[in-house]
N, C-alpha and C positions, 0 to 999 in steps of 0.2 A: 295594564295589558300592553304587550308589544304592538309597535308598529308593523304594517305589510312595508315591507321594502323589497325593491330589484335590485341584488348586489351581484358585482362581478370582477372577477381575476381579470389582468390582462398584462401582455408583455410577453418578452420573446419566450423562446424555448429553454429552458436549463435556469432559469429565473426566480423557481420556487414555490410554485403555486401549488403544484399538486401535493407538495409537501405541507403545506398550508391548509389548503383542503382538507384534508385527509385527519388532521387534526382538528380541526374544526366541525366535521361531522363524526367523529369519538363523542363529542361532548355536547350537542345541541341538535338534538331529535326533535324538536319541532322547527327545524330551519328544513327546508327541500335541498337537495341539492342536486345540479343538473352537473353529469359529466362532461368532459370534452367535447364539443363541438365537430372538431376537426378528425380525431380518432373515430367519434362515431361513422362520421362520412368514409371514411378507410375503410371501415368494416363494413355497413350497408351497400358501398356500392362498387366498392374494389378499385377507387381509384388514388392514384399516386398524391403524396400530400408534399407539405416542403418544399424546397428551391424545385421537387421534381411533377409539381404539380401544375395542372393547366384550368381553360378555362372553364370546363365540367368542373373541377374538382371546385372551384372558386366559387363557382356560379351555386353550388348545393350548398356549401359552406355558408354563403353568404345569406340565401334564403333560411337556413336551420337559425342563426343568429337573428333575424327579422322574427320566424315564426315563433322562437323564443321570449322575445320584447314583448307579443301581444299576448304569448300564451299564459307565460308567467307572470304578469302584472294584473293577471286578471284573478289568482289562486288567491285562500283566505290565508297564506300565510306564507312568511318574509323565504325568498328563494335566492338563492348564492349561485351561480355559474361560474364554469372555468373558464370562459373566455366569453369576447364580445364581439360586437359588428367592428370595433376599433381594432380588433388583432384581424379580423377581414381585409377589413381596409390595409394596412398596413404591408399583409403578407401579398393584398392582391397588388398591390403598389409596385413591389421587389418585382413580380411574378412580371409584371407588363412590362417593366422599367430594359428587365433581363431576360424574359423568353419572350417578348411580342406579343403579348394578346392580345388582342382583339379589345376595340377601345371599350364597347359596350359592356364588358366586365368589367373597368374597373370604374366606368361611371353606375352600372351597377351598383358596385360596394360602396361609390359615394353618395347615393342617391338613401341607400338603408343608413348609411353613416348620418343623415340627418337625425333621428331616434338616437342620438347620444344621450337626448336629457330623459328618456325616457327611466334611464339606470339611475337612481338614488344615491347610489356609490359605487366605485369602479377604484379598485386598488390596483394599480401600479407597480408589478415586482422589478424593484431596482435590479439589475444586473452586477452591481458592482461586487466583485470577490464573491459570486457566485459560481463555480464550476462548471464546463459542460458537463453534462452523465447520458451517455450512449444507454437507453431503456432498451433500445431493440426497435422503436418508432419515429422518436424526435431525431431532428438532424444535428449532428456534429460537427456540419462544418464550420468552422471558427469567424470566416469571413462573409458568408451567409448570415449567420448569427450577428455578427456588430454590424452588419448593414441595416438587419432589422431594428437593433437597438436604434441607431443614429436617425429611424422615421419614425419610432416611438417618440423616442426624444422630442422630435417637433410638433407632434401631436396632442401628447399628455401637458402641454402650455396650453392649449386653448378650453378646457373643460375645469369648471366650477368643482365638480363631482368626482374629479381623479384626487386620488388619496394615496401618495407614495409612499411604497413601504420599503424600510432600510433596516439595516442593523442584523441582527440574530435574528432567527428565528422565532424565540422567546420575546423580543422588541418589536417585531414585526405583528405577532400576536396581540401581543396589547396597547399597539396602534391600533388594530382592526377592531380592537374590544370598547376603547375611546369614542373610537367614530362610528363605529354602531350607537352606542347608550346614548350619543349624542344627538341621533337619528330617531329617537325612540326604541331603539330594540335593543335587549338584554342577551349577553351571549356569554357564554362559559369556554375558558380557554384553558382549564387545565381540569 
């Protein structure tokens, strides 16, 4: 029998996950899988996301990322997110660094950043020879984008649990396929 595991995407925008995703639930109907985070928040409450987001938008973002840690570790079976409180943190980081927020937001997102061990496994979409792709949501700006990269980078050093993922997409796959069985959970990638 499989293991209950909390899995999660994380890493900038244009990085590959959704495409990871999206293959990943083709083929593995008893894994859960929670959509975007950040999207959801766009759409329930109509506020701006990206380099053009403030501290409402951070502030929901960040609590949806908390309420996911307790909600889905508690379900009978292994659940996958596309993003975590580390892309929180990360993007609230940029957001303070360069609009001024308000500090209490981004000790906020440091304060839920404690529950990093609470995720079992957290993969990592390397950036590298990845393309931006304007969807119509994510942001495109290129220097926005490798600044995010460059606070990944110093962050995805400190965690046990982050699992980098490189190569194709077909290599990237069965990495994730490796270190799930390795985790107890059996998953299908093709």
């Amino acid at each position: 029998m499989d293991k209950k595991l909390l899995i999660s995407f994380s890493g900038a925008q244009s990085t590959g996950k959704t495409t990871l995703l999206k293959k990943l639930k083709e083929h593995n109907a008893h894994i859960n899988f929670v959509p975007e985070v950040t999207r959801l928040i766009k759409r329930e409450y109509g506020v701006d996301i990206n380099e053009d987001g403030d501290e409402m938008t951070q502030a929901l973002i960040i609590t949806e990322h908390y309420k996911n840690i307790h909600k889905y570790k508690q379900q009978g079976r292994s659940t996958i997110l596309d993003r975590c409180i580390l892309d929180g943190l990360v993007y609230t980081w940029w957001l303070e660094e360069r609009m001024q927020l308000s500090e209490w937001c981004y000790d906020y997102a440091a304060w839920v950043y404690r529950y990093m061990n609470k995720y079992d496994v957290i993969f990592y979409t390397d950036p590298v020879d990845v393309e931006i792709e304007d969807d119509g949501e994510r942001s495109v700006d290129e220097v926005f984008r490798n600044e995010i990269i460059k606070e990944f980078e110093i962050h995805t050093k400190f965690h046990d649990n982050i699992v980098r993922l490189t190569g194709t997409v077909e290599e990237r796959l069965q990495t994730i396929q490796k270190t799930l069985k390795e985790k107890g959970l059996d998953i299908n990638i093709k």
